[in-house]
C-alpha positions as CSV (number, residue, x, y, z in Angstrom):
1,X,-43.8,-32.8,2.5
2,X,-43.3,-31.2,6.3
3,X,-39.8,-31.2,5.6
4,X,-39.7,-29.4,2.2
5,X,-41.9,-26.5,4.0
6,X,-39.6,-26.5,7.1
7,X,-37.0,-26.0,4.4
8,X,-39.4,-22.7,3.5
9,X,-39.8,-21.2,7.0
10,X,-36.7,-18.8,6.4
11,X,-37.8,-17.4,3.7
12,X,-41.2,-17.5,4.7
13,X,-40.0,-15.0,8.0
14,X,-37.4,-12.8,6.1
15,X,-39.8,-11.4,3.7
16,X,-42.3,-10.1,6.7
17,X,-38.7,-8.8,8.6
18,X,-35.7,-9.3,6.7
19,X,-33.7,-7.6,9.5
20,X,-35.2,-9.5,12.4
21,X,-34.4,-12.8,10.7
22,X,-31.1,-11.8,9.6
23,X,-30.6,-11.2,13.2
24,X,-31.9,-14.3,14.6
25,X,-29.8,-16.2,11.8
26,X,-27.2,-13.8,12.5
27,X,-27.0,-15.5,16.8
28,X,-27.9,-19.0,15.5
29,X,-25.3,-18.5,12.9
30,X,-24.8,-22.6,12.6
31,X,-28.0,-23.2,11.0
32,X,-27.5,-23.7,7.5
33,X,-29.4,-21.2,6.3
34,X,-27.7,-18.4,7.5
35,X,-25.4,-17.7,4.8
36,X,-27.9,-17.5,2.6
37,X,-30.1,-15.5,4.6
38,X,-26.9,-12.9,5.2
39,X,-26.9,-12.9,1.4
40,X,-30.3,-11.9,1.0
41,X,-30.3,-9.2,3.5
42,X,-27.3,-7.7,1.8
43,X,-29.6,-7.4,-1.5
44,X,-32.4,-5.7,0.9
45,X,-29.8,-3.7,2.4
46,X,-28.8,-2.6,-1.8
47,X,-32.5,-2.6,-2.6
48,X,-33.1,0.4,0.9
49,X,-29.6,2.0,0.3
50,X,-29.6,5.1,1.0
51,X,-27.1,7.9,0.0
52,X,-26.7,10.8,3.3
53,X,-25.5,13.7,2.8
54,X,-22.2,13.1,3.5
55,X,-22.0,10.8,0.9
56,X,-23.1,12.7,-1.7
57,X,-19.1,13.2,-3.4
58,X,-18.9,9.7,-2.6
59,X,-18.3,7.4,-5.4
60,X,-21.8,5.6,-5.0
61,X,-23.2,8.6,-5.6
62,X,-20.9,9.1,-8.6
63,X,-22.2,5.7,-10.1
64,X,-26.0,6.4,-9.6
65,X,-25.9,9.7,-11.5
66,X,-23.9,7.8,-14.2
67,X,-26.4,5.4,-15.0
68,X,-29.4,8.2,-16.1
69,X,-26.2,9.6,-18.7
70,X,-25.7,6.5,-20.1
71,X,-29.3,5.3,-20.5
72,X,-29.6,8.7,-22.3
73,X,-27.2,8.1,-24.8
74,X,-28.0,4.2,-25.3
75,X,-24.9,2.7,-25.9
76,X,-24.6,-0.3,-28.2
77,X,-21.4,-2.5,-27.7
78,X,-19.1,-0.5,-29.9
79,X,-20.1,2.8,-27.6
80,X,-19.6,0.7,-24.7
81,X,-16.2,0.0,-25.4
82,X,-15.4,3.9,-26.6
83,X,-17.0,5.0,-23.3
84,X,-14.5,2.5,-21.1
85,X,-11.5,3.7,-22.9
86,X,-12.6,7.3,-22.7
87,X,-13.4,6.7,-19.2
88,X,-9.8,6.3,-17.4
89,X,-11.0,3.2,-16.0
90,X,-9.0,0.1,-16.0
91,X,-11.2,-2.0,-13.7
92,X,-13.6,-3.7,-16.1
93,X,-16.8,-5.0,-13.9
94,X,-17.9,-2.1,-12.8
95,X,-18.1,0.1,-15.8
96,X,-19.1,-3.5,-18.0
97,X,-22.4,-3.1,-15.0
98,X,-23.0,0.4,-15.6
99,X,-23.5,-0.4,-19.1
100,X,-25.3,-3.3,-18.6
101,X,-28.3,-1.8,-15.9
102,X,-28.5,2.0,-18.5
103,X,-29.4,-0.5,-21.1
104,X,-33.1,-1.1,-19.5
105,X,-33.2,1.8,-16.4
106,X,-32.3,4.9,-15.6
107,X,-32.7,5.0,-12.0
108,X,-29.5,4.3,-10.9
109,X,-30.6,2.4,-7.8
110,X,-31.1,-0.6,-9.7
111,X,-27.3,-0.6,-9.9
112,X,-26.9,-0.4,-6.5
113,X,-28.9,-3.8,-6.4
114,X,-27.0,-5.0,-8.6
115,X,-23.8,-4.3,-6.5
116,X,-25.6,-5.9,-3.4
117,X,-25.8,-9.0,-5.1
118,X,-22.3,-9.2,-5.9
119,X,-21.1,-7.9,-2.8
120,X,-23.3,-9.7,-0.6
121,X,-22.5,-13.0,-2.0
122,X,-18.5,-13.2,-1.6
123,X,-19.1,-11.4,1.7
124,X,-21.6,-13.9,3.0
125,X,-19.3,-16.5,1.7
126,X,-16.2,-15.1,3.6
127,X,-17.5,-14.3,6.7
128,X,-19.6,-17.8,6.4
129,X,-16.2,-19.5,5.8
130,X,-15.0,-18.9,9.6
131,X,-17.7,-19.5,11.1
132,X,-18.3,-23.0,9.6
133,X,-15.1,-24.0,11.4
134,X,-15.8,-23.4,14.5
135,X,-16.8,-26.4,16.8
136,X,-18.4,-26.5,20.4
137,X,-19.8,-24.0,22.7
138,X,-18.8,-20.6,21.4
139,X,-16.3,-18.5,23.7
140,X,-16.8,-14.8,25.0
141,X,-13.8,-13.5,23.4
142,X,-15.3,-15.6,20.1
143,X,-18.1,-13.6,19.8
144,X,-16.5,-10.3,20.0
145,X,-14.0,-10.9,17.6
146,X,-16.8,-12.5,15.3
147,X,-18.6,-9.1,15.2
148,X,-15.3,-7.5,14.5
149,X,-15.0,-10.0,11.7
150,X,-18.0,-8.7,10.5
151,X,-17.1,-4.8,10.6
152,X,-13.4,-5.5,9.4
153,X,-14.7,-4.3,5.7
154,X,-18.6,-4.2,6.4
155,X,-21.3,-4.4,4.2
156,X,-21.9,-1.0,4.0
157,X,-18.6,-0.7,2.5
158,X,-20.4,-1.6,-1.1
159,X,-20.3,1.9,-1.2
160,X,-17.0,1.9,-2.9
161,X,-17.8,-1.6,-4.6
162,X,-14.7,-1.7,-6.2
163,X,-12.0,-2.1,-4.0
164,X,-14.2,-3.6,-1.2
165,X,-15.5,-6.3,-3.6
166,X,-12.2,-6.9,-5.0
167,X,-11.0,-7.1,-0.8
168,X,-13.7,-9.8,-0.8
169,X,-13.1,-11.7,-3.1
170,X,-9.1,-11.5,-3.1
171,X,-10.2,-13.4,0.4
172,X,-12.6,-15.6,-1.0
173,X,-10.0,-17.1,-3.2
174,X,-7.4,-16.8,-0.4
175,X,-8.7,-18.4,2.6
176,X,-9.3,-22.0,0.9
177,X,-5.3,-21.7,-0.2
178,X,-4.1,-20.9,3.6
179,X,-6.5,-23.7,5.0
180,X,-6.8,-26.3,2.8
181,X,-3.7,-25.8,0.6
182,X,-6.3,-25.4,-2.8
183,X,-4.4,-23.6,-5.3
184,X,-6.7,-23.8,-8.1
185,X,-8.6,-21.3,-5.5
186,X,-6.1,-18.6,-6.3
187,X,-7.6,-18.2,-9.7
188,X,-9.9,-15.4,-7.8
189,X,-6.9,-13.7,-6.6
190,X,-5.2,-13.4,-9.7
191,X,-8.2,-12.3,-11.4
192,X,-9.1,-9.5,-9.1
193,X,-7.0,-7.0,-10.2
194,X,-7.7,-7.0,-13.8
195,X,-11.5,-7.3,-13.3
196,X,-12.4,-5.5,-10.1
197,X,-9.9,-2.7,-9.1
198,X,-6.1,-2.8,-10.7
199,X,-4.6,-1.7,-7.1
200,X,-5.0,-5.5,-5.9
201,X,-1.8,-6.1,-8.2
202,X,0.2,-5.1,-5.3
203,X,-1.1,-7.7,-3.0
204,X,0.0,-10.4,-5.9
205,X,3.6,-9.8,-4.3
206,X,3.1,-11.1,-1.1
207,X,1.3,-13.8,-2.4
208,X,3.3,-15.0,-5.1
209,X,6.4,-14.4,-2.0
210,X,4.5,-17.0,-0.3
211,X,3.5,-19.6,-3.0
212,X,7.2,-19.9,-4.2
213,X,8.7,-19.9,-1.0
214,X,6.1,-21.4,1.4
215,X,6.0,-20.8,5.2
216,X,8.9,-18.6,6.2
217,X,8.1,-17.8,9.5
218,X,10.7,-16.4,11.3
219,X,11.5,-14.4,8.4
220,X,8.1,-12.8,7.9
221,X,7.9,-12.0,11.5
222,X,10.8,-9.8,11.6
223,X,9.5,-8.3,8.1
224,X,6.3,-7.6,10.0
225,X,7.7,-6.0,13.0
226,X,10.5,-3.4,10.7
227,X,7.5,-2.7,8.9
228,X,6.0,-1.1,12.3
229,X,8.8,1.5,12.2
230,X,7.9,3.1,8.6
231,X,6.9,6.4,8.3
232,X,6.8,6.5,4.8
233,X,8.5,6.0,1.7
234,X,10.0,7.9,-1.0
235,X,7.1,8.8,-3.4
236,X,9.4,10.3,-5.9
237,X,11.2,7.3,-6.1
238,X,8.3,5.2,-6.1
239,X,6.8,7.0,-8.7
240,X,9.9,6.8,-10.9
241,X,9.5,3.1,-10.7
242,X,6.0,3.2,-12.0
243,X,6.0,5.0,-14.6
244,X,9.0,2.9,-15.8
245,X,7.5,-0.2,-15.8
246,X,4.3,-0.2,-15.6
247,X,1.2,-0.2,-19.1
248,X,0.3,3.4,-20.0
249,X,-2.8,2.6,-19.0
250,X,-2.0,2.3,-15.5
251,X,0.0,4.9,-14.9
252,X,-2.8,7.4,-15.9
253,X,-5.2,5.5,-13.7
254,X,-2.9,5.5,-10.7
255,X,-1.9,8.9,-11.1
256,X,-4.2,10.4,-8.3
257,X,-3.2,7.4,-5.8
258,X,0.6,8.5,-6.3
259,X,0.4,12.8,-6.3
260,X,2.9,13.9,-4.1
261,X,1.1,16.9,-2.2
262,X,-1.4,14.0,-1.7
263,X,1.1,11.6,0.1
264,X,2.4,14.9,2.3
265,X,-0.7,15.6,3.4
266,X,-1.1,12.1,4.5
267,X,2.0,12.0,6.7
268,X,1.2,15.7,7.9
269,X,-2.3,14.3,9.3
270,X,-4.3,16.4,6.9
271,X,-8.1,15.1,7.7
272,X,-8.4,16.7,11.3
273,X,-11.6,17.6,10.2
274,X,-12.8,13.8,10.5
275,X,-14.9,13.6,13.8
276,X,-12.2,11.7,16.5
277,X,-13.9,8.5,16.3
278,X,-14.1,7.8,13.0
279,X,-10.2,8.7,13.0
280,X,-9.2,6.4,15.8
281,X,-11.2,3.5,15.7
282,X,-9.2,1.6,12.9
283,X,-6.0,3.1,14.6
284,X,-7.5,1.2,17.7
285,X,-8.2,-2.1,15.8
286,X,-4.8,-2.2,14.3
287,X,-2.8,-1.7,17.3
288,X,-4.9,-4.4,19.1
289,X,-4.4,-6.6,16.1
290,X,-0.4,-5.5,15.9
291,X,-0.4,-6.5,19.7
292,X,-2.3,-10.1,19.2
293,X,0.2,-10.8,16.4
294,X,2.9,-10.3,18.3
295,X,2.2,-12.0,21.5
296,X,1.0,-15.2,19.1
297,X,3.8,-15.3,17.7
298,X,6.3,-15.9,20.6
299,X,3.4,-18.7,21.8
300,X,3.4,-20.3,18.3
301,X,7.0,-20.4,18.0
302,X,7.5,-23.7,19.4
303,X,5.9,-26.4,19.7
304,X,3.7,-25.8,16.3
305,X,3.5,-28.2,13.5
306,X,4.3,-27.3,10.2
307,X,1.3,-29.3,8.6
308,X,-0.7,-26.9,10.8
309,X,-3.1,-25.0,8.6
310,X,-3.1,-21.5,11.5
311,X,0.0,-21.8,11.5
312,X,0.1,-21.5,7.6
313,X,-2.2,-18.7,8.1
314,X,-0.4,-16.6,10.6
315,X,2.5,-16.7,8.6
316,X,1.0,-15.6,5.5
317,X,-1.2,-12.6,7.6
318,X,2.7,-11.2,9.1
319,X,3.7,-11.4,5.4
320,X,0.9,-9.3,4.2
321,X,0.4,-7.2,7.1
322,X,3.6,-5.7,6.6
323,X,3.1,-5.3,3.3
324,X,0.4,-3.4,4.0
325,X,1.8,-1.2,6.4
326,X,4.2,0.0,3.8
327,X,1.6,0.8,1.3
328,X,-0.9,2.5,4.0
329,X,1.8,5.2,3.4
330,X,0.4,6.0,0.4
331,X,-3.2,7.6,-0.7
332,X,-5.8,5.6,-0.1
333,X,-3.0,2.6,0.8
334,X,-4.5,2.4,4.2
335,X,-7.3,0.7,2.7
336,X,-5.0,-2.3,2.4
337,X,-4.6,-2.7,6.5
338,X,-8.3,-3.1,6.2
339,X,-7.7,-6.4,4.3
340,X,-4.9,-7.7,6.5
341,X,-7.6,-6.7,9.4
342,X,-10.1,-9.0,8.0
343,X,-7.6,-11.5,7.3
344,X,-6.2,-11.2,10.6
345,X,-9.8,-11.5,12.7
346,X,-10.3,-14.3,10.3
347,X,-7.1,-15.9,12.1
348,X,-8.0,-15.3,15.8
349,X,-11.4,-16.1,15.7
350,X,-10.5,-19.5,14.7
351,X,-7.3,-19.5,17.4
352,X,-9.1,-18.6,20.2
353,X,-12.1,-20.9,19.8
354,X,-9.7,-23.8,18.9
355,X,-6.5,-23.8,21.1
356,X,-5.7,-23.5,24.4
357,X,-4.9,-20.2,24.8
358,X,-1.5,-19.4,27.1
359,X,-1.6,-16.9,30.4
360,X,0.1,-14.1,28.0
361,X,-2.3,-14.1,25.5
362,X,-5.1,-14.9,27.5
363,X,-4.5,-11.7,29.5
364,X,-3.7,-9.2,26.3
365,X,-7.7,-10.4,25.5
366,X,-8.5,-8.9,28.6
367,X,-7.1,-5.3,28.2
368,X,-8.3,-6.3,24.1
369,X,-11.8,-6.0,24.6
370,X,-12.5,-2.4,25.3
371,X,-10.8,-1.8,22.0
372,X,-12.3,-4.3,20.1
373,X,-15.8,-3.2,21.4
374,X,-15.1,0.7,20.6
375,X,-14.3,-0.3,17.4
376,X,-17.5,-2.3,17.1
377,X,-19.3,0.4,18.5
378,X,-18.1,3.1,16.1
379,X,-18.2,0.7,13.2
380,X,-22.1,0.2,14.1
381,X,-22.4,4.1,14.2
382,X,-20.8,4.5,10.5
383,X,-23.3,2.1,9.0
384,X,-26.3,5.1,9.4
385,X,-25.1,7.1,6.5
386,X,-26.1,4.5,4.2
387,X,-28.3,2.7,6.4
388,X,-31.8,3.8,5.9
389,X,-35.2,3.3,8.8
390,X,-36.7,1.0,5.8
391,X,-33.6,-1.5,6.2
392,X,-34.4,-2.2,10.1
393,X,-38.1,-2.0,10.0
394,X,-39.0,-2.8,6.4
395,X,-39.3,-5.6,4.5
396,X,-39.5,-6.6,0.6
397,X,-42.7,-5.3,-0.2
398,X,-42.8,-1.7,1.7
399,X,-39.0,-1.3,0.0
400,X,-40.7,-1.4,-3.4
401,X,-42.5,1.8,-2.5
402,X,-39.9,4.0,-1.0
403,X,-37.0,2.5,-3.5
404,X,-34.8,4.9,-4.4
405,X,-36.4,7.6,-1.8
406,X,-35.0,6.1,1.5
407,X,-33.2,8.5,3.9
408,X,-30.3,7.9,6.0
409,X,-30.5,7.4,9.6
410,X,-27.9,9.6,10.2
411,X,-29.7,12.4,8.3
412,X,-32.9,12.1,10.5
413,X,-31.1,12.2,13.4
414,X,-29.4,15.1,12.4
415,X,-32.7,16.5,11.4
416,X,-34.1,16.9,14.8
């Protein structure tokens, strides 16, 4: 009977002080209830969302004002389905949830629950995944790249729950594949595109590149590094292709991603209004990624074995990294790096806490670390436009009172 209630304690603490126990879980992160308990502080984080003012054209914001339209116009299924197609969407979850929460609320916060639950589960599971295979005493350079891990495509990023979720769980179906060769495990990558956000089609290429021709290495590597040389591609060209090939459907949907003032803009370094920090810490993360890559590569070279499952997953990572430095010539294509970040951290958490790491690379985690802790740092900073004073000193009960009234931290600061 002690045991069962030792089996409670967890639960018992976070609904005092969710974020104090997330925290604790958070250092102690081999206990096996910290998954869970990352899980459950996501759905507190959803239940004390809060939406600043500078995300108020955001597309959270977007989905919380739909919810009191549709729960005025009560839609039965038939409606439902008039509403998607009238909608332009061709990402089915999200609108299929809309409908689903304006059938009973009209307080579009519940939605944003409802996204935390979601979100929070394939992004526990990820970041859970790492960590699980990590043995012994954990390294200095381990733990920095762990929080990194953690920011690569935060939890605040359920903000725009459709790509981010798909990101998650494109990697949730992904990083069983690259370590323990499950292919029934790609059933979530191939159904992210048509359920979560259609612009994970593209990232089918590189992995249906590297289910049909397997590991190869020396040939993704130099694909990787001309990839480092693009400035852009041909949009008119690109868009030709599209609209050529691909559903109706799809080319209506994508039509804002491909504009060609849009793409200009994007070369020109339109966005100097962006504060400097939050313009340069992904550069900074990249290029410190870029350089890790690199460097690994020439110490991986020889000597690996084939049946090595890092090995299997750096080779896959130079594959879709360069992919994604193609398409982060694009709008909005940048948010693909972010993926092939995560997927990269993913990799060198595991490398550095496993092998014996060589002078070169031992020395480029030196100079790494003030980049990898601005980027932490900045990525920390970010988190209080959504992040509201109930998430850090709250807990399940007092959210019930403010729900749906919670400021963010970034507006009180600014308010003094």
């Amino acid at each position: 009977m002690r045991r069962n209630k030792n089996k409670t304690y967890h639960l018992l603490f976070f609904i005092l002080h969710p974020f104090f126990t997330f925290v604790h879980y958070l250092i102690n992160f081999k206990k096996p209830q910290a998954k869970n308990i990352m899980w459950l502080f996501a759905v507190f984080y959803g239940a004390t969302f809060a939406i600043g003012d500078e995300s108020t054209g955001s597309d959270i914001n977007r989905y919380v004002n739909e919810i009191g339209f549709l729960n005025g116009i009560s839609l039965d299924m038939e409606g439902a389905l008039q509403y998607f197609y009238s909608s332009g969407e061709v990402d089915v979850l999200r609108t299929f949830l809309a409908v689903i929460v304006s059938s009973f609320t009209g307080n579009g916060y519940y939605l944003i629950i409802v996204f935390s639950v979601i979100y929070g589960y394939f992004y526990s599971r990820n970041m859970w995944y790492i960590l699980d295979r990590l043995e012994g005493k954990t390294k200095n350079i381990t733990r920095i790249l762990i929080f990194c891990l953690f920011f690569a495509i935060p939890l605040w990023n359920m903000n725009g729950f459709r790509f981010w979720t798909a990101a998650h769980v494109f990697i949730f179906g992904l990083l069983p594949f690259l370590f323990e060769g499950n292919k029934k495990s790609l059933i979530w990558c191939l159904i992210t595109p048509f359920l979560i956000h259609f612009g994970f089609l593209v990232t089918l290429i590189p992995l249906g590149i590297f289910v049909l021709f397997g590991n190869k290495f020396k040939l993704y590597y130099i694909f990787f590094v001309l990839t480092l040389f693009i400035s852009d591609i041909n949009i008119i060209s690109f868009n030709k292709v599209i609209e050529t090939y691909a559903p109706q459907s799809l080319i209506d949907r994508s039509e804002n991603y491909r504009v060609e003032d849009k793409v200009s803009q994007l070369i020109e370094g339109d966005g100097a209004d962006i504060v400097w920090y939050a313009k340069y810490y992904t550069i900074a993360l990249r290029y410190t990624l870029t350089a890790f890559l690199l460097v690994i590569y020439w110490n991986y070279r020889k000597g690996r074995s084939t049946n090595d499952n890092l090995f299997k997953m750096l080779g896959f990572i130079l594959l879709f990294y360069g992919f994604a430095n193609i398409l982060s010539t694009l709008p909005s294509g940048y948010r693909f790096l972010k993926v092939a970040n995560l997927l990269t951290l993913s990799f060198l958490v595991i490398y550095f806490q496993e092998k014996v790491v060589v002078k070169s690379t031992y020395l480029l985690s030196k100079t790494a670390i003030p980049f990898l802790i601005f980027f932490i740092i900045i990525s920390i900073r970010l988190s209080w436009y959504s992040l509201s004073t109930m998430t850090i000193i709250g807990n399940p009960i007092t959210a019930i009172l403010t729900f749906g009234d919670n400021l963010a931290i970034n507006d009180i600061i600014k308010g003094f």
